[in-house]
N, C-alpha and C positions, 0 to 999 in steps of 0.2 A: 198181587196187591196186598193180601194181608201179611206177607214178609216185608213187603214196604212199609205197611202201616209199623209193624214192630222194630222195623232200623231204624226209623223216625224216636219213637220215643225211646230206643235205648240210645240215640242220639242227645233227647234230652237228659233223658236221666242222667249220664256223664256228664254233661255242661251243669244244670243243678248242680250236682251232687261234690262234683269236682270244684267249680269254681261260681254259678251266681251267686249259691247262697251264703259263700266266705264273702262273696266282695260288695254283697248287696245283701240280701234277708232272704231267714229261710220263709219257706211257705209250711205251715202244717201239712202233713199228712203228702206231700209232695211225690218224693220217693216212693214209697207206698204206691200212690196212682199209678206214677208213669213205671214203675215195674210190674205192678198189677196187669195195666194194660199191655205190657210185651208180652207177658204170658199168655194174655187172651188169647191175641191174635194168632200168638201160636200155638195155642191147643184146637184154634177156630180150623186152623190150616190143615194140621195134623187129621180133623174130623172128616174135613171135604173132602182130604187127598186119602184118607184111606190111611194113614201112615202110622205106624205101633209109635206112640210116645215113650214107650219103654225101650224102644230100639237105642235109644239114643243115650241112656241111662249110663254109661260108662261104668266101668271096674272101680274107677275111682272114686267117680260121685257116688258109686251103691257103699264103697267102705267110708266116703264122708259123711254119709247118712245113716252109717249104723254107730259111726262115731257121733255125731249128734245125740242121736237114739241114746246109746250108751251112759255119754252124758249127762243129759238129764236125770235119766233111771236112777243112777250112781249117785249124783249127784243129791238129789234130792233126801239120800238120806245120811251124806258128809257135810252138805254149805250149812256153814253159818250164815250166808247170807240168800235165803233162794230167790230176792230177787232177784238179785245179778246174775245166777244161775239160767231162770229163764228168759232173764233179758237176753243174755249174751248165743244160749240154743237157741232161739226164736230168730234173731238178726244172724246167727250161721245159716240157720234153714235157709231164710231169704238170700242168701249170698250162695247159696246151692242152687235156686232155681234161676238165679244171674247166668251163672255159669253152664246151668243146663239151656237156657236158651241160647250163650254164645254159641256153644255147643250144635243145638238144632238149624239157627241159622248158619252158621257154617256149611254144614251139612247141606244145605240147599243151595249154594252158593260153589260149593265144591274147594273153596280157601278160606281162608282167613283174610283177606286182604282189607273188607269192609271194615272190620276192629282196629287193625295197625290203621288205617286210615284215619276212623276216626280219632284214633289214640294223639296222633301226630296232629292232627287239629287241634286238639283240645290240650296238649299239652303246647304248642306254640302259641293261643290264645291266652293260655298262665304263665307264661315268659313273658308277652308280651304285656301281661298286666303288672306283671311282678316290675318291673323294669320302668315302666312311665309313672305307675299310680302305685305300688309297693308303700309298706308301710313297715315301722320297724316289728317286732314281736313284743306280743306283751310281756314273756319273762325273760327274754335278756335284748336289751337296746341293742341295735349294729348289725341284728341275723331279719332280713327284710323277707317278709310275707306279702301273700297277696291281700289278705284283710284281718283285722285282731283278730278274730277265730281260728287263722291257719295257723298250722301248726310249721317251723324252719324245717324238719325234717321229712315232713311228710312232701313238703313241696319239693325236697330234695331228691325223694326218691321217683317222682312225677317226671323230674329233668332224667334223671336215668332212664325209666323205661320211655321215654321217647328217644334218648338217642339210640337204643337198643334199636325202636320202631324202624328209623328213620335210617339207620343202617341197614339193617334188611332191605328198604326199598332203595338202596344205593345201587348205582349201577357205575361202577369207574369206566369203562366203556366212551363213555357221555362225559366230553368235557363242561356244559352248561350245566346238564342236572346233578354231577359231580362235584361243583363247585357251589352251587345253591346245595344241595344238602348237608355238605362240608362247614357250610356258613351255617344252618340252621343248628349244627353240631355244638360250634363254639358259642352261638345264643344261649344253648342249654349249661353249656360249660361257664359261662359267664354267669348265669344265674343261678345255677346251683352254690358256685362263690358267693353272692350276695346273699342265700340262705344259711351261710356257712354250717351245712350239714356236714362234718368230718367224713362219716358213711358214706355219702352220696356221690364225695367227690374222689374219694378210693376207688369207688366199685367203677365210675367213668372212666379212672384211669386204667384201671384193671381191665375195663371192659375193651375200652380202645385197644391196649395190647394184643388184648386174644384177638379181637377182629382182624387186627393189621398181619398175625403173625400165620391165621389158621383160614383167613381169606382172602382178604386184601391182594399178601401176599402170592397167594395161588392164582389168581385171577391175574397178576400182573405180570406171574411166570409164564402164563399159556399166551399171552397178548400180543398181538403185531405189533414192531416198533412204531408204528405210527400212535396205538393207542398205549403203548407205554409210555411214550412222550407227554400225550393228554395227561396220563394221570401223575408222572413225577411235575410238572407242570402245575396241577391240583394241589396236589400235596406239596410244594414248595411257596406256594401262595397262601395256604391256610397256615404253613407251619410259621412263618413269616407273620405273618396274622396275627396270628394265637404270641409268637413273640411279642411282639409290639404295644398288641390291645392285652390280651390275660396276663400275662409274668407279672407287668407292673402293676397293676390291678390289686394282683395277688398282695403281692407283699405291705397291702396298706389295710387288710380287711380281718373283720372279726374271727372270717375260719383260719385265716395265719395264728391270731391271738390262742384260738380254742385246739388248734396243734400245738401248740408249745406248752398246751395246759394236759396235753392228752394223756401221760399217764400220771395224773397227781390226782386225781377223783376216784373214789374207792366206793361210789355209790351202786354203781352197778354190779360191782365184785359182791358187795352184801347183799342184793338182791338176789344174786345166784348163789350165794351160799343158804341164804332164807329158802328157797323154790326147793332147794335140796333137802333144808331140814323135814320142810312141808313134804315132802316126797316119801320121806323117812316116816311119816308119824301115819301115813295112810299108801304104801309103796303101789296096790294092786290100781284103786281106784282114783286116790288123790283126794284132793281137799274141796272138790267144786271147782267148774269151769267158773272162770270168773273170781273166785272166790281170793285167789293170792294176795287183790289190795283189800280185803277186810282185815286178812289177818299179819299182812305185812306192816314194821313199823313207818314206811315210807306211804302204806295208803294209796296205794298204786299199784298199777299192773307190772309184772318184772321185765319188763322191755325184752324179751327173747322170746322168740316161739318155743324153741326150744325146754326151755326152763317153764315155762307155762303150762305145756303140754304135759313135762314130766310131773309138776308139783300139782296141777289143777284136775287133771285125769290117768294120774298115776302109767303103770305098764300096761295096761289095757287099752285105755284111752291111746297113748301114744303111739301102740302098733295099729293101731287103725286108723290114724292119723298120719304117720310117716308112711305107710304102707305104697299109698299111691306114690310119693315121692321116689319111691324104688319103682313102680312099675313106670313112671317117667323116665326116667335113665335108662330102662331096660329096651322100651320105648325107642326112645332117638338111637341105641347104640342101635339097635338092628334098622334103624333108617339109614342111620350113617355108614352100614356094612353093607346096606343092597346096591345094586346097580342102577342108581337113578342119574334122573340128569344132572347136570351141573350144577344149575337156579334152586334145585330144589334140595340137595347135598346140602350149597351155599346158607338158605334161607334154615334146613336142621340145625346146623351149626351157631348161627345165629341164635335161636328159639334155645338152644344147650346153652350156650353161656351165657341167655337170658336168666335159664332157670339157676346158673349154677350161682347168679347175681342173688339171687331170691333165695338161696341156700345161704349163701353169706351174708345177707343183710337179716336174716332170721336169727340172729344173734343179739342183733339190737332192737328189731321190731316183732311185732306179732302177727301174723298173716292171719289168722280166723279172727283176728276182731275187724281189720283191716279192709274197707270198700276195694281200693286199689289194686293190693296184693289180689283178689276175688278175681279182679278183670283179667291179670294176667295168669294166673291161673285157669282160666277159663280160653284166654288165647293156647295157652301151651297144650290143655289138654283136646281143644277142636284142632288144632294142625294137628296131633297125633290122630284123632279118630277121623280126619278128613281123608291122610294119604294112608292110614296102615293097608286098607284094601289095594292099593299101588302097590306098597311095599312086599305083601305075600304076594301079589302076582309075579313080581321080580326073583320072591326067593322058591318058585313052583319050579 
């Protein structure tokens, strides 16, 4: 019951946090509660059942947390601004112990499956807002949000990791739930166009490729011609589909407009050359987490992780920040080398080109300031510590 009680409210907190309080109003102190209350419940659990809360601690989360640490220490005697400084440590913490719960309840649960689920709800609930009651954005007319607050791109990266989700739970096998998930595909792909996130709708494309080429594929070479039939069947209705309804679509909307603008903008080229001088003037420690729009003349954060990391917590900061990023890859490659089954190869695979989505869109966005980027982060690093006890058993 009290892992029930804590899916419950990490249930809300995503709904909040994700989409009432863009499309209706926030509550004070909201957030707060109902992540407060997930950790209760599961430190409550942890107590009854006996269980080391430190067990669960990951390599990862221990070097996110000393990168925190780090942070502020550092920080504290380079920001020019320390509010931002401890604004922005204090909301990491909190987005470490998100992640450490995804984490624990996984663990108890023995998958991930609860997360993608809910993921896939909550992101088909912001399609389906975006799309009837959508509204334009406040700084450029044409790129449609779900309420003035939201931001076009954040919503865009929302359509992405749901069709990441929502592929995983694909099964081509199943002509019905083949076809319904295939449909819920191109909802996402429709609305990411109406957000006209350039980013958003690369990585979809990109993403689709790798699926079709490194499973899809595979799945459809092992298959009885009965279910090869189902699925070219699938696939010639959606692609059909996707003709008809998205091509023309496409070509009347503001992300056709904001591609043809794509390399004429130099705004972001100067912000990564600034993150570098910023990098230059303090190399070890940086300038303050946070600290890059005090001293940038844009007043703004530098839209990369990358560039963040290096100019706001120098080469210190950034190995201990990238770090776990290498022990993820190092991760799925020994998943994807053991002898597992099929589904669960299928589903590494997936969760890899989720992350490698999350590698590439870190160019343009920032994962540690970022709710979002938290949760999948937090899915990639529980499937890793769900099955690696599978996976040495495989490599014993």
């Amino acid at each position: 019951m009290l892992i029930k009680a804590s899916k419950v409210l990490y249930i809300l907190f995503v709904l909040y946090c994700g989409w009432f309080q863009i499309v209706f109003f926030a509550i004070p102190h909201m957030l707060l509660i109902l992540g407060s209350g997930m950790m209760y419940f599961i430190v409550l659990h942890s107590l009854i059942n006996r269980t080391s809360l430190l067990k669960f601690l990951t390599g990862e989360l221990q070097l996110w947390l000393l990168f925190a640490f780090t942070s502020l220490l550092f920080g504290l005697f380079v920001a020019v601004n320390p509010d931002n400084l401890i604004g922005s440590v204090t909301t990491f913490f909190q987005y470490l112990l998100l992640i450490y719960g995804i984490i624990y309840i996984s663990n108890q649960d023995g998958n991930i499956d609860f997360f993608i689920n809910v993921f896939i709800i909550f992101v088909i609930i912001c399609a389906i807002t975006t799309i009837f009651w959508g509204v334009d954005s406040i700084n450029e007319k044409g790129r449609i949000v779900m309420g003035p607050t939201d931001n076009p791109n954040s919503l865009g990266f929302i359509m992405v990791y749901g069709i990441c989700f929502i592929l995983y739970k694909q099964n081509l096998t199943k002509l019905f739930y083949s076809l319904l998930s295939l449909s819920f595909v191109l909802l996402l792909i429709y609305v990411c166009i109406m957000t006209g996130s350039r980013k958003s709708f690369i990585s979809i494309i990109l993403f689709i490729v790798y699926w079709f080429v490194y499973i899809a594929f595979n799945e459809i070479k092992v298959s009885r011609i009965s279910v090869k039939l189902k699925v070219m069947i699938s696939m010639l209705l959606l692609i059909g589909a996707a003709y008809y309804i998205l091509v023309p679509y496409f070509g009347n909307t503001v992300l056709t407009t904001r591609f043809n603008t794509f390399f004429e903008q130099d705004t972001r080229e100067n912000m990564y050359l600034e993150a570098f001088e910023f990098f230059k003037q303090s190399p070890l420690v940086g300038v303050g987490l946070n600290n890059f729009r005090s001293l940038s003349m844009y007043k703004t954060y530098s839209h990369s992780t990358y560039a963040e990391a290096l100019s706001c917590t120098g080469i210190i900061g950034s190995i201990l920040y990238f770090t776990p990023y290498i022990l993820l890859l190092l991760h799925y490659r020994r998943m994807l080398t053991s002898k597992l089954n099929a589904t669960l190869i299928k589903q590494t695979r997936i969760m890899l080109g989720l992350f490698g989505l999350l590698l590439f869109l870190g160019v343009g966005m920032i994962h540690f300031y970022e709710i979002t980027s938290t949760i999948i982060f937090g899915m990639l690093f529980a499937f890793n510590n769900v099955n690696k006890n599978l996976v040495s058993k495989h490599n014993i």
